[in-house]
MARRO-617884 format. One line per 5 residues: number of its first residue (from 1); for each residue x, y, z of C-alpha. Coordinates in Angstrom, 2 decimals. Example, Ala and Ser with C-alpha at 12.3 -4.5 7.8 and 13.67 -1.06 7.14 Angstrom:
1 = 12.30:-4.50:7.80; 13.67:-1.06:7.14 .
// end
This chain:
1 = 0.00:0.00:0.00; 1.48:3.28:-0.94; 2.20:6.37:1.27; -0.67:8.17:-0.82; -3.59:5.49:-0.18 .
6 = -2.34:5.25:3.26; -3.26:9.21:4.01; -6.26:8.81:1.70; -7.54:5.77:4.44; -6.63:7.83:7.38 .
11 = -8.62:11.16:6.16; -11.67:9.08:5.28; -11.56:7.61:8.43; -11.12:10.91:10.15; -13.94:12.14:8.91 .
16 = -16.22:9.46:9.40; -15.23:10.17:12.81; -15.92:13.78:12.65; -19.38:13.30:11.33; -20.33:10.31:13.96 .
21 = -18.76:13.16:16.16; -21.03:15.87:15.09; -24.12:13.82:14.34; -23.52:12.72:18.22; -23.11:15.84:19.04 .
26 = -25.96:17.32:17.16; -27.72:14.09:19.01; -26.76:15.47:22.50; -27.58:19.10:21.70; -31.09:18.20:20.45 .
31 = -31.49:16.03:23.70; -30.52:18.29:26.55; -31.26:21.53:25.00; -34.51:21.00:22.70; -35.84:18.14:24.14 .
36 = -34.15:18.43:27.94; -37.02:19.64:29.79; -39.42:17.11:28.37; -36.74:14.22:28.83; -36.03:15.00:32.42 .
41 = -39.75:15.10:33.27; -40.04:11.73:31.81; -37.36:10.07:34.10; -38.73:11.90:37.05; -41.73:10.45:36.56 .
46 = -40.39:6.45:36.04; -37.55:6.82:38.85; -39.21:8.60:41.47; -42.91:9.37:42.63; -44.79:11.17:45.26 .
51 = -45.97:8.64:47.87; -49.07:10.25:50.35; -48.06:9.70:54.34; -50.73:9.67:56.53; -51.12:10.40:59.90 .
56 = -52.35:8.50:62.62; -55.73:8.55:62.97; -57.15:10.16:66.02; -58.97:8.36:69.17; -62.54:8.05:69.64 .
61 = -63.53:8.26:73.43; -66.47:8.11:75.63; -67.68:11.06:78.05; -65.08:10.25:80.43; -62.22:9.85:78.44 .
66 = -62.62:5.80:77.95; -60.92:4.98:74.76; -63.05:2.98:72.41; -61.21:3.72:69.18; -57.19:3.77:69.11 .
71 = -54.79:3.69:66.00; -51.75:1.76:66.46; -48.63:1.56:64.65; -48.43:-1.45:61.90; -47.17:-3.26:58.91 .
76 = -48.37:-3.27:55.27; -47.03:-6.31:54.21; -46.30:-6.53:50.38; -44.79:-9.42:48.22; -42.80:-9.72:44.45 .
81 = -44.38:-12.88:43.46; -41.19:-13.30:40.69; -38.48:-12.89:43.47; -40.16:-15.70:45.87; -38.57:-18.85:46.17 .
86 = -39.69:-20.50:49.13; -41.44:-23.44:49.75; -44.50:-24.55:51.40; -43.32:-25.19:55.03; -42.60:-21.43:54.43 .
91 = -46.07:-20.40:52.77; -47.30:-22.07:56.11; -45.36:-20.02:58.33; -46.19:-16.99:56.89; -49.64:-17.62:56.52 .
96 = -49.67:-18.33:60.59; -47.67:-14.85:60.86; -49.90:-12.99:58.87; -53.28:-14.72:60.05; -54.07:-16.06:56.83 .
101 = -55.67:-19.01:55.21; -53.03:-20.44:53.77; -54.36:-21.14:50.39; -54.85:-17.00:50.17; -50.68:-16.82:50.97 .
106 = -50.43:-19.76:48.06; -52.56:-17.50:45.59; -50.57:-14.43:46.28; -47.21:-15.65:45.60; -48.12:-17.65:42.70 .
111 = -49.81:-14.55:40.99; -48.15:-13.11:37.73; -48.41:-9.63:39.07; -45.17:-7.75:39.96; -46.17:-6.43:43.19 .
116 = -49.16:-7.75:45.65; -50.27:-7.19:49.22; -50.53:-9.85:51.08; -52.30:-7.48:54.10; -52.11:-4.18:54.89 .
121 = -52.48:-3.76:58.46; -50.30:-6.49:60.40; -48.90:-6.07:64.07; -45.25:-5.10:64.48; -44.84:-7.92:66.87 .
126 = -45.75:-10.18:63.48; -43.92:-8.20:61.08; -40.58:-8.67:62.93; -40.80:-12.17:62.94; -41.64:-12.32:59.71 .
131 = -38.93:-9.70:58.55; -36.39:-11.61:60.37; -37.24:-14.62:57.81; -35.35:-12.47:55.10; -37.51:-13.53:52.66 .
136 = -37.22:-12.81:49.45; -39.76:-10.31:47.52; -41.19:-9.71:51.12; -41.76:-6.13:52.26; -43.47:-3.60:53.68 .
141 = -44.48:0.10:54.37; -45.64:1.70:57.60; -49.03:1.92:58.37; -51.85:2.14:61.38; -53.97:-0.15:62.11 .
146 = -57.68:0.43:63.85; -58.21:-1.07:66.85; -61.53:-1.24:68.76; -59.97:-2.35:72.92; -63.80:-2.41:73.89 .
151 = -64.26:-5.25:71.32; -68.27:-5.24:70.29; -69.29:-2.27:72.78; -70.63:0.65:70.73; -70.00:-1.09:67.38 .
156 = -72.60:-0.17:65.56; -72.32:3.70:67.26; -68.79:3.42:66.57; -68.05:2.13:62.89; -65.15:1.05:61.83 .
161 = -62.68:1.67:58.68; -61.63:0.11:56.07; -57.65:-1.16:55.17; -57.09:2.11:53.53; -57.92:3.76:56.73 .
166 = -61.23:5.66:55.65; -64.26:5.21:57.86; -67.09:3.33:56.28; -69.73:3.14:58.99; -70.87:5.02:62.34 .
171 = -68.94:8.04:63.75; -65.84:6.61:61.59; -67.70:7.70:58.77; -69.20:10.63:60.19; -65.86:12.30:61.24 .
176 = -63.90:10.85:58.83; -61.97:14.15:57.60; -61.58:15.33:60.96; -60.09:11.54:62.16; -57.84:11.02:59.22 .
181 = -55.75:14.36:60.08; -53.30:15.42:57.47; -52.08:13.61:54.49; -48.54:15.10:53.09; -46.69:13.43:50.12 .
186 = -42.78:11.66:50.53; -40.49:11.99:47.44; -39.18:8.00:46.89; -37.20:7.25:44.14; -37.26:3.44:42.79 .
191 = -34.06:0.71:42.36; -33.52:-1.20:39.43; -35.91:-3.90:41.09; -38.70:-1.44:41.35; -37.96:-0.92:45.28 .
196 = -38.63:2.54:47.30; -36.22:4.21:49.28; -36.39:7.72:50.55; -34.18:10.61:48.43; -31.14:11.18:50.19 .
201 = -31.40:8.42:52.74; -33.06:9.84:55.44; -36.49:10.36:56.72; -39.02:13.12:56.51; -38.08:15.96:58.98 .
206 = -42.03:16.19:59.72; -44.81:13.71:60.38; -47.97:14.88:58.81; -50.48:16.16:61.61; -52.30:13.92:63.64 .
211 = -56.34:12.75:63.12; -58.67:15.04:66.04; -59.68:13.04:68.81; -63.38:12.59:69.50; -65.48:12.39:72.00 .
216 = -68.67:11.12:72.32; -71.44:11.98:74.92; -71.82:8.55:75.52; -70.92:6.84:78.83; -69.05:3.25:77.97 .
221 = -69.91:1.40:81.13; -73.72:2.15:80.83; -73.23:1.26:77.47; -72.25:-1.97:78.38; -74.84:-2.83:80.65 .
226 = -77.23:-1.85:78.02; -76.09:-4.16:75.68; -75.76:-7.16:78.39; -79.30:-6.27:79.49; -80.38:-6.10:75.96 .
231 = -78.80:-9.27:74.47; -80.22:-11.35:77.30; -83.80:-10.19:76.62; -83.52:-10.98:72.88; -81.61:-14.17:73.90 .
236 = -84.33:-15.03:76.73; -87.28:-14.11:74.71; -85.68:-16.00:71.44; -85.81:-12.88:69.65; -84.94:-11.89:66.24 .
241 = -83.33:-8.21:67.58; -83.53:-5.95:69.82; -82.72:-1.54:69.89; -82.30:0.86:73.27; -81.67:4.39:73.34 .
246 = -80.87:6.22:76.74; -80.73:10.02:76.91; -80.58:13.03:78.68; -84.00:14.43:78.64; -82.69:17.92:79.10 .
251 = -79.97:18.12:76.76; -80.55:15.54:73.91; -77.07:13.92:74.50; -76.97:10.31:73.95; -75.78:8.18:76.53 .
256 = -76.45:4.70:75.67; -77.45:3.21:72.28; -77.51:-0.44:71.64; -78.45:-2.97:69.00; -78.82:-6.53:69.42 .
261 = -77.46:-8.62:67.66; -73.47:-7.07:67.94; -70.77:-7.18:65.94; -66.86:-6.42:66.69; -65.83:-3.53:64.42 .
266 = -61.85:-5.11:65.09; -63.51:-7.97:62.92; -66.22:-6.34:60.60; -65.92:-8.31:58.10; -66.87:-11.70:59.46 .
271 = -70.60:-10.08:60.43; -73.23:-9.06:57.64; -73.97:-5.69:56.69; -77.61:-6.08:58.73; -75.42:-6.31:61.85 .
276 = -73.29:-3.02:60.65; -76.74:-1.34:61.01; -77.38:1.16:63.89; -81.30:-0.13:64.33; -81.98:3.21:66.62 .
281 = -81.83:5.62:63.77; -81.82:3.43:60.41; -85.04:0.75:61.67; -88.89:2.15:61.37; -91.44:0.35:63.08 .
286 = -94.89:0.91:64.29; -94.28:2.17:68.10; -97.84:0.80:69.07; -99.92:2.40:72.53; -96.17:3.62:73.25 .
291 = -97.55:6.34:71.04; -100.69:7.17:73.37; -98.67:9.57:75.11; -98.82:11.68:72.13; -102.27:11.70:71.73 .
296 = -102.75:12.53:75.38; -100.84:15.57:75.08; -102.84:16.67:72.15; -106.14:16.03:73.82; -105.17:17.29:77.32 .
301 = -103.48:20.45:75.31; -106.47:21.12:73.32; -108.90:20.65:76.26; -110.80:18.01:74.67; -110.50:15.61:77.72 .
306 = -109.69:15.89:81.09; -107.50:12.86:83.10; -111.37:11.99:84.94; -113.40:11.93:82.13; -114.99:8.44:81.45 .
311 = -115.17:7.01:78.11; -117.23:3.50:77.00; -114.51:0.98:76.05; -117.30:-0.98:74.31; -115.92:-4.57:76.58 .
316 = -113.27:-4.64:73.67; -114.30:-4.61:70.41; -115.40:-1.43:68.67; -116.57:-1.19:65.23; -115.16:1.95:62.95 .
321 = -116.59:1.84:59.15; -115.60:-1.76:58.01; -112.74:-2.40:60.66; -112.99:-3.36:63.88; -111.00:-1.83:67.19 .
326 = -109.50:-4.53:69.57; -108.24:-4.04:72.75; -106.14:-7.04:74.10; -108.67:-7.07:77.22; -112.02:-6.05:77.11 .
331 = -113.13:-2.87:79.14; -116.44:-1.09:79.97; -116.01:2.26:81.12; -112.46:3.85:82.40; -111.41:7.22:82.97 .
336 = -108.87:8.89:80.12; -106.43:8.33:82.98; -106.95:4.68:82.72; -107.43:4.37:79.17; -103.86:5.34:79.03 .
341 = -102.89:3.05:82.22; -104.04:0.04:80.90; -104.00:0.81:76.91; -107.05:0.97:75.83; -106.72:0.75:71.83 .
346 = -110.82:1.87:71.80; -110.48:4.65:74.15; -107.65:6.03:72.64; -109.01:5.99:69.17; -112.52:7.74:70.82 .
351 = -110.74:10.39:72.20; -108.44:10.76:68.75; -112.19:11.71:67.06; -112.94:14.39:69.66; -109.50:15.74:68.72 .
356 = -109.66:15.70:64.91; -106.96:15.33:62.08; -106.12:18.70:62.14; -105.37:18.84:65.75; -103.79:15.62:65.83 .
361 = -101.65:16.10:63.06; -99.74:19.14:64.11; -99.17:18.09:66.83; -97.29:14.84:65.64; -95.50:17.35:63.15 .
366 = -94.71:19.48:66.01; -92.72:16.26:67.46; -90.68:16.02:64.54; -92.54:12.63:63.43; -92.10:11.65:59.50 .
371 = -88.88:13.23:59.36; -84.72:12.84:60.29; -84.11:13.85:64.47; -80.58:15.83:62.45; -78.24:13.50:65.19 .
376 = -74.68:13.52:64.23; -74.73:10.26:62.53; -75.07:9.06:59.41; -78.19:7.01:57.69; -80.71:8.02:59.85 .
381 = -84.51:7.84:58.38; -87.14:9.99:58.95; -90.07:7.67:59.58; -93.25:7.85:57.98; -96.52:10.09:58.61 .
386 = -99.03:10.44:56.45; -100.13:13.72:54.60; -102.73:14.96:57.52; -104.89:16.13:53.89; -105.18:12.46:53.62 .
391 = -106.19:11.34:56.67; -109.46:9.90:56.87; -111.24:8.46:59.77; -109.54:5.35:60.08; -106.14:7.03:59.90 .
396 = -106.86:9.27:62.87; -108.28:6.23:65.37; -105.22:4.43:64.33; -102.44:6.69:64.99; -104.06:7.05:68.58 .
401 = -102.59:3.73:69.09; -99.79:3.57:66.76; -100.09:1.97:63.96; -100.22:3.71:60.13; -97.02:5.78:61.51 .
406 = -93.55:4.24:61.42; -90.87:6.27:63.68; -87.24:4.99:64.33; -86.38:4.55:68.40; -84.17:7.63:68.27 .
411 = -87.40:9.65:67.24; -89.68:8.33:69.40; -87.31:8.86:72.20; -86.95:12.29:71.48; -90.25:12.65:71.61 .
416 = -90.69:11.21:74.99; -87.49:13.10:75.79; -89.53:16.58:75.44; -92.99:15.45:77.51; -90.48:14.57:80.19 .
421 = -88.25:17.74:80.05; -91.20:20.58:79.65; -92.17:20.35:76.39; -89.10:21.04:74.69; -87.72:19.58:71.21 .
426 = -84.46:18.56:71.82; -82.29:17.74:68.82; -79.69:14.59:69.91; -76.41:14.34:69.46; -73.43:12.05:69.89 .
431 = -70.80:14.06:69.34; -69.39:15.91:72.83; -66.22:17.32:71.53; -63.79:17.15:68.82; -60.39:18.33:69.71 .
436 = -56.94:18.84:67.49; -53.86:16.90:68.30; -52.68:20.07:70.01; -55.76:19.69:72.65; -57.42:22.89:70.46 .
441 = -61.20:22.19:70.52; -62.22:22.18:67.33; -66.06:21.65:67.95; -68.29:21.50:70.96; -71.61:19.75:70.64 .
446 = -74.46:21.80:72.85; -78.30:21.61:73.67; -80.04:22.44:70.65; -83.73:23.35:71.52; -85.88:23.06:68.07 .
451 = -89.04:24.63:69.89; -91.76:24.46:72.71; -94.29:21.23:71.60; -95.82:21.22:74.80; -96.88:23.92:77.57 .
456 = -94.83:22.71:80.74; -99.01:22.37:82.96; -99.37:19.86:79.45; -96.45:18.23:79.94; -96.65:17.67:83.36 .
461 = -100.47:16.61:83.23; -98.69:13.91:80.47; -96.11:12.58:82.98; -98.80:12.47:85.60; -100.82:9.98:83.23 .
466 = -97.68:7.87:82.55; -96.59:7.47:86.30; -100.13:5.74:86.57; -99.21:3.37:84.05; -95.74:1.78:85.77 .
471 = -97.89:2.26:89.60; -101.11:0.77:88.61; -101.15:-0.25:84.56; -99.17:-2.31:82.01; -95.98:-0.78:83.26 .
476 = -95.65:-1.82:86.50; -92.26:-4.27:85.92; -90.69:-0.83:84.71; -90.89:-0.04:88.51; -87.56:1.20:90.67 .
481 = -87.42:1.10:94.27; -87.21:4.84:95.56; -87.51:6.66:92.72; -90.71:7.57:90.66; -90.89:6.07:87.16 .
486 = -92.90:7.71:84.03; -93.57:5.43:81.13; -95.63:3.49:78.73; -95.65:0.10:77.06; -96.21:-0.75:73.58 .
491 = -97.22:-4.30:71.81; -97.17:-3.36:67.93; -98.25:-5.74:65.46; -95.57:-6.29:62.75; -96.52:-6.27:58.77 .
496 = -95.88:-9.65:57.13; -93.99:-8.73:53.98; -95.21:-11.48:52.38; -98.87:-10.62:52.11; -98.73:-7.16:53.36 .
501 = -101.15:-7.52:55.90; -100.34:-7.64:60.00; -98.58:-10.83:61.05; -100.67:-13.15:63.59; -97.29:-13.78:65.32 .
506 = -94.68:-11.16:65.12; -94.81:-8.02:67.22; -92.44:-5.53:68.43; -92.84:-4.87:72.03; -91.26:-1.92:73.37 .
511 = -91.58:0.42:76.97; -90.09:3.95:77.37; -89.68:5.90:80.39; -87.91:8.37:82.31; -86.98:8.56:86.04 .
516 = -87.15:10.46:88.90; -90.73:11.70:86.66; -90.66:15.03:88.27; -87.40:16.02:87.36; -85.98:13.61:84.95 .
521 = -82.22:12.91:84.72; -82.32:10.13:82.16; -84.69:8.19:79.78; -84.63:5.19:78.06; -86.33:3.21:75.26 .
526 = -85.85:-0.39:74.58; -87.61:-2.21:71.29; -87.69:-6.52:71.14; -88.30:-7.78:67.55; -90.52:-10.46:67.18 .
531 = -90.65:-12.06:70.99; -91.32:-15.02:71.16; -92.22:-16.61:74.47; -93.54:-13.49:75.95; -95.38:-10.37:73.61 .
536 = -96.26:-7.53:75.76; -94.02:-4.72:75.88; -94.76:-4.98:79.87; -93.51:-8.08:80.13; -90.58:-8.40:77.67 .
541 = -89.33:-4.77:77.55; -90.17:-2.98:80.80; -87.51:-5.11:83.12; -84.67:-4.33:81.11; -85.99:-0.23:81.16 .
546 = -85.87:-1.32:84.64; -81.75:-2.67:84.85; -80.64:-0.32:82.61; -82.35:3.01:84.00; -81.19:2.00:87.82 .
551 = -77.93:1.59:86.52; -77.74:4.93:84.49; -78.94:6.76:87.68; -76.34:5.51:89.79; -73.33:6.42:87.11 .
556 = -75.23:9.73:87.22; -75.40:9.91:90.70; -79.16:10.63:91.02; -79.94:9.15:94.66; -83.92:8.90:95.95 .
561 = -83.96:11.15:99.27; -84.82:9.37:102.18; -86.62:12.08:103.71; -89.42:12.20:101.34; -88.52:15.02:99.26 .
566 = -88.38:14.43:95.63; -85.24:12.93:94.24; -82.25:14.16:94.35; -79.09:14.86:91.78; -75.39:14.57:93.90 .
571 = -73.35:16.84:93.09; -70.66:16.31:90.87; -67.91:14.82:92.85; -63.76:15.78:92.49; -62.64:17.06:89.27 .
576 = -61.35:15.26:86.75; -63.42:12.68:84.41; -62.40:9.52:85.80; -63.14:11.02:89.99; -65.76:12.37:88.62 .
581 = -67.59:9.48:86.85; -66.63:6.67:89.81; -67.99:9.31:92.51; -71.28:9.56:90.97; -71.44:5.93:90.27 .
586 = -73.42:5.26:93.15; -77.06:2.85:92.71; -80.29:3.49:93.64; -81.09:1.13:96.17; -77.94:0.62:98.61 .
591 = -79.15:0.82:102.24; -76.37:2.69:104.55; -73.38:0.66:104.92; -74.18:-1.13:102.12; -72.33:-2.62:99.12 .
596 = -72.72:-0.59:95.69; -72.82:-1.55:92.54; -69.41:-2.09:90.68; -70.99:-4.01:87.99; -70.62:-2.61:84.52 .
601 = -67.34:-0.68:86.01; -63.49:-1.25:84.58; -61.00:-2.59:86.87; -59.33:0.84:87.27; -62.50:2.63:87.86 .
606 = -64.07:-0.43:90.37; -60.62:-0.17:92.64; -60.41:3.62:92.43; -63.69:4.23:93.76; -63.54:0.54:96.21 .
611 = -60.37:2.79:97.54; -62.50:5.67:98.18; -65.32:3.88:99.93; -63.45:1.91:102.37; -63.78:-1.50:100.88 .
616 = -61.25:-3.80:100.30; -61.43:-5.87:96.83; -60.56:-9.45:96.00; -59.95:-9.20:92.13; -60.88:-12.30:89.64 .
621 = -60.28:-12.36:85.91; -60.21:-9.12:83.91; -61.78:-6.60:81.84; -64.91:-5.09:83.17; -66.87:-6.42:86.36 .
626 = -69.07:-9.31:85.51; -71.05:-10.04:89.00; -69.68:-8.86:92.68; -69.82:-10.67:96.09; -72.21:-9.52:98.00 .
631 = -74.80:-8.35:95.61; -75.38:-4.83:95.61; -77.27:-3.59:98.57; -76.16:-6.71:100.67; -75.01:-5.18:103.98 .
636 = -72.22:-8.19:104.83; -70.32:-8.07:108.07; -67.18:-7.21:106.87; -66.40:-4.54:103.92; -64.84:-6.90:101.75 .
641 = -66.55:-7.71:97.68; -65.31:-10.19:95.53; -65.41:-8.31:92.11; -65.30:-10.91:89.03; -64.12:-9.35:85.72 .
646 = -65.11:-10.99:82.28; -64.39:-9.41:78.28; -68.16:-9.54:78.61; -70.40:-9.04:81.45; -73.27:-11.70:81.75 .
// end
C-alpha cells in the first residue's frame, strides 16, 4: 500500500469520525437543549414518585375519656411474586404470621403480578418475625392499624374503617376528615428492582399532623350494661333483635345506644352488613300504645279531655266503618287516665275523634314525626306520617294507638325526651367534643332546643298519666325502688312482607320511660323484635328499662332522698373525668353501709372508687366487672366484695 492510499484511508476515516462526532453531538444538543425539559420530566416520573403519608388517625372516646377507638402503629405487608422462592413449610409459616388461610398466601405468591399485598395492616410484633425470615420479595411500608380495645361495645355507634384507613360506617364515617388528620406526600425514588427508598437516605423531617380526637357523649360502662341487658332479653325471649336508646331528657345527648345482635368492628368483616346497622336511627317500626302519650298531650293540650273523664270501652271490640277496634282485654267504662294506664286501643281511638286530624296532626309534626331527628350520625330515616290532607277516619283512630305511623327509636325517644323535660324539642347528638392533636377544641356539641311542643301544665299533666301506668297499669315491671318512674308500654303488630297484611305472630314490644318523673335525669327506650315466648311490651321490655335506668342513675349519681322530698341529683364529685364518673357511680337502692354496685365498672374505675369507699377488693379475671360478692345492697359483716371481671359481662 502506498504512502498516498495510506493518508487517503486515514482522512476518510477521520472524517467518518468527525461526522459520527457531530451527528452525536448534534444528538446530545437536540437532547438536553430542545428536548431536555421534556426528557427529564419523563425520568422523574419512572424513577421517582410522590408517595401520600398519613397520619395517625385520632382516638374516639367516651364522656369520660374511655378509649373505644385507638390507631396503632403497623405493617403493610407486600410481596414480588417473581423474586419468591420458598417453599410450602414457608407459605405455612407466613400464613400463621400474617393470620391467613393459607391457600390465600399460596394464591398471592403464585400470581403473575409484579407487586401484591398480602395485608395491609399487620402487628409489628408479626412483622418482625416475619422480617427476620429475610424472605425474598417480602416487604413492607408503615401503616396504622384500627383497633376497637372495647371489642363489640358501641359497634354499631362506633363504625369502623376500612384497610385504607377511611371510615365506612358510624362516627368513623361521620368524622372521617376530621379523624384522618393530614395527608402530606414523601419523594421515593425506585431501584432497578422497582424498590422505594427515601431521596437522600433519610427520613421526613415532619410527620404529617395527627387525626382530632373525638369524644362522644356517651358513657361506655352504661353502654355496656345496656347491651348485656339487651342481648339477654332478645336471647331469653328468642328474639330476632332488639334496639335501646338512653338520653338526657334535658340536653338531647346520647348516653347509651344499643343494637342486638353485635358485631366487633376489630372484625367487621366476618358479620353481615344487617349487623353493621345502627337499628336506633336506620329501623322504622310501628311504636304501638307507646304512642298514646302523644295523643294525650294533644287532647289534654287542646282541652278536649280531662284525666277523669270516662269514656265507654265498648268490653273490647269497637266497630269503625268496616274495621274493627280490639283491645287485648275487654273494658267497659275507664277514665282517660286509665285508658292510658291500661292501653285501651278503643279509648284512645274515641278520644283521637274528639281531637280531629287537624289537631292531631300538628301536633305529631310538632314532634318532629315523618322526618330525620338531624343527630350527628349518618343514615338516619325519617319515619313515615301520612299527609294529615289524607287522613281519613280510620287514619286518625289508628295513629291514637300507633299503627299507620312508622318512627325509628331515636325519634320516638326524642319525643318522649320533650314530655319529660317541659315540652321542649331537643335535637340529639353524639358528638361531645372534637379536639386537634394540640388539645385545640375544634367543635363542641351543645343543647339544641328546636321549639316548645308542649306547655310545661301539658307536659306535666302527660307525665302524671304515665306514672299511673308503671304504679297501677301495664308498666308496673318498669318499677324502681325509691324513685318515681314515668312510662308506657307498647305491643305493635308487625306487617308480614309477604302478604302485606299484619302478622298473627310477630310483634315488636317496646316500653319507654324516664326517672325520677318530676325532674328527669335520664330516659330510656328499649324495642324486642318479634318475641317469642312473651309479647307484651310490659312483660318483655319494661324489666330491662328497669336494669338499665337503675344503673344509668347511679353512674349519674341521682340518689332517691330518704326524707321524702323528691329525688335528688349529687353533686358532681372531684374534678377530673375519671373522679368524677366513679364518685357519681353510686345505685339506687344501697341501704347505709351497704355494698354498691361495681358491675358494669373497669378494673381501674371499680378499685379507684372501692379505695374511696373503704372496701377492700378481692380481684378475679379481667376486663370489666361481671357479678360482685355480695350483691349490691347486701349489707355483709365485713367490707370486703369479691369483684369478678369478664371481656363480657353476663
Amino acid at each position: 500500500m502506498t504512502g498516498r492510499s495510506m493518508r487517503q484511508r486515514i482522512a476518510n476515516t477521520a472524517i467518518l469520525f468527525a461526522a459520527m462526532f457531530a451527528a452525536l453531538g448534534a444528538r446530545a444538543v437536540h437532547l438536553t437543549i430542545l428536548q431536555g425539559a421534556a426528557l427529564t420530566e419523563r425520568a422523574t416520573r419512572q424513577h421517582q414518585e410522590s408517595v401520600p403519608m398519613a397520619a395517625q388517625r385520632g382516638p374516639i372516646v367516651d364522656r369520660y375519656g374511655e378509649p373505644l377507638a385507638l390507631s396503632r402503629e403497623s405493617a403493610a405487608v407486600y410481596l414480588r411474586p417473581r423474586e419468591w422462592a420458598a417453599g410450602p413449610d414457608t407459605v405455612k409459616t407466613v400464613a400463621r404470621l400474617l393470620n391467613m388461610p393459607q391457600d390465600a398466601v399460596l394464591q398471592r405468591v403464585s400470581a403473575r403480578a409484579p407487586f401484591v399485598w398480602l395485608s395491609r395492616q399487620v402487628p409489628l410484633d408479626r412483622w418482625s418475625a416475619l422480617e427476620g425470615m429475610k424472605l425474598p420479595g417480602i416487604g413492607s411500608e408503615p401503616a396504622h392499624e384500627r383497633v376497637y380495645p372495647h371489642g363489640a361495645l358501641a359497634g354499631q355507634v362506633l363504625g369502623f374503617t376500612g384497610v385504607d384507613g377511611h371510615g365506612l360506617e358510624g362516627v368513623e364515617r361521620a368524622l372521617d376528615a376530621e379523624l384522618r388528620g393530614e395527608v402530606e406526600a414523601v419523594v421515593v425514588g425506585h431501584d432497578a428492582r422497582g424498590r422505594q427508598f427515601v431521596l437522600g437516605g433519610e427520613e421526613p423531617e415532619s410527620l404529617p399532623r395527627a387525626g382530632a380526637e373525638i369524644e362522644l357523649t356517651i358513657d361506655a360502662g352504661l353502654q355496656r350494661v345496656a347491651e348485656v341487658e339487651l342481648e339477654r332479653a332478645v336471647r331469653e325471649q328468642e328474639a330476632r333483635a332488639g334496639t335501646l336508646v338512653a338520653l338526657d331528657p334535658q340536653t338531647g345527648e346520647v348516653l347509651a345506644m344499643a343494637t342486638v345482635p353485635r358485631f366487633d368492628p376489630n372484625q367487621f368483616a366476618t358479620a353481615s352488613a344487617d349487623q353493621w346497622r345502627n337499628r336506633a336511627i336506620t329501623d322504622c317500626y310501628e311504636p304501638g300504645s307507646t304512642f298514646k302519650a302523644f295523643l294525650a298531650a294533644a287532647a289534654l293540650g287542646a282541652g278536649v279531655v280531662r284525666p277523669e273523664d270516662r269514656i265507654a270501652c265498648e268490653n273490647g271490640k269497637w266497630a269503625v266503618g268496616n274495621r274493627v277496634i280490639r283491645d287485648s282485654h275487654p273494658h267497659g267504662v275507664l277514665t282517660f287516665a286509665d285508658v292510658i294506664a291500661e292501653s285501651s286501643n278503643i279509648g284512645a281511638a274515641k278520644v283521637a275523634e274528639r281531637l280531629g286530624s287537624e289537631r292531631f296532626g300538628h301536633v305529631l309534626q310538632a314532634f318532629g314525626f315523618g322526618k330525620p331527628t338531624g343527630v350527628d350520625l349518618p343514615g338516619e330515616a325519617g319515619g313515615l306520617l301520612r299527609p294529615i290532607e289524607r287522613w281519613g277516619r280510620i287514619h286518625l283512630v289508628t295513629n291514637a294507638f300507633g299503627q299507620g305511623i312508622a318512627v325509628t327509636p331515636l325519634q320516638l325517644a326524642r319525643g318522649f325526651a320533650a314530655i319529660a323535660n317541659g315540652g321542649h324539642l331537643m335535637r340529639p347528638y353524639v358528638i361531645r367534643r372534637v379536639s386537634g392533636p394540640d388539645g385545640t377544641v375544634r367543635y363542641s356539641g351543645h343543647p339544641q332546643d328546636e321549639g316548645q311542643v308542649l306547655t310545661p301544665k301539658t307536659a306535666a299533666a302527660v307525665t302524671q298519666l304515665l306514672i299511673r301506668v308503671t304504679e297501677v297499669g301495664t308498666g308496673k315491671q318498669a318499677r324502681i325502688d325509691g324513685f318515681t318512674v314515668a312510662g308506657k308500654t307498647g305491643t305493635a303488630q308487625k306487617v308480614d312482607p309477604r302478604t302485606g297484611r299484619y302478622s298473627e305472630r310477630d310483634r315488636m314490644s317496646s316500653f319507654v320511660g324516664y326517672v325520677p318523673a318530676d325532674d328527669p335525669a335520664l330516659l330510656v327506650l328499649v324495642v324486642i323484635d318479634s318475641p317469642r315466648k312473651a309479647t307484651y311490651g310490659g312483660v318483655v321490655a319494661a324489666p330491662v328499662f328497669r336494669a338499665v335506668a337503675a344503673a344509668g342513675l347511679a353512674r349519674r349519681g341521682v340518689l332517691p332522698r330518704g326524707d321524702g322530698r323528691p329525688d335528688e341529683v349529687l353533686p358532681v364529685g372531684p374534678t377530673g373525668p375519671l373522679l368524677r364518673q366513679v364518685s357519681v357511680a353510686l345505685p339506687a337502692t344501697v341501704a347505709p353501709g351497704g355494698v354498691p354496685s361495681f358491675v358494669g365498672l373497669s378494673m381501674r374505675e371499680a378499685l379507684v372508687r372501692a379505695h374511696a369507699e373503704g372496701w377492700q377488693v378481692h380481684v378475679e379475671g379481667s376486663g370489666y366487672v361481671a357479678r360482685q360478692e355480695p350483691p349490691p345492697g347486701a349489707v355483709p359483716a365485713d367490707r370486703i366484695v369479691t369483684l369478678h371481671f369478664g371481656a363480657n359481662v353476663s
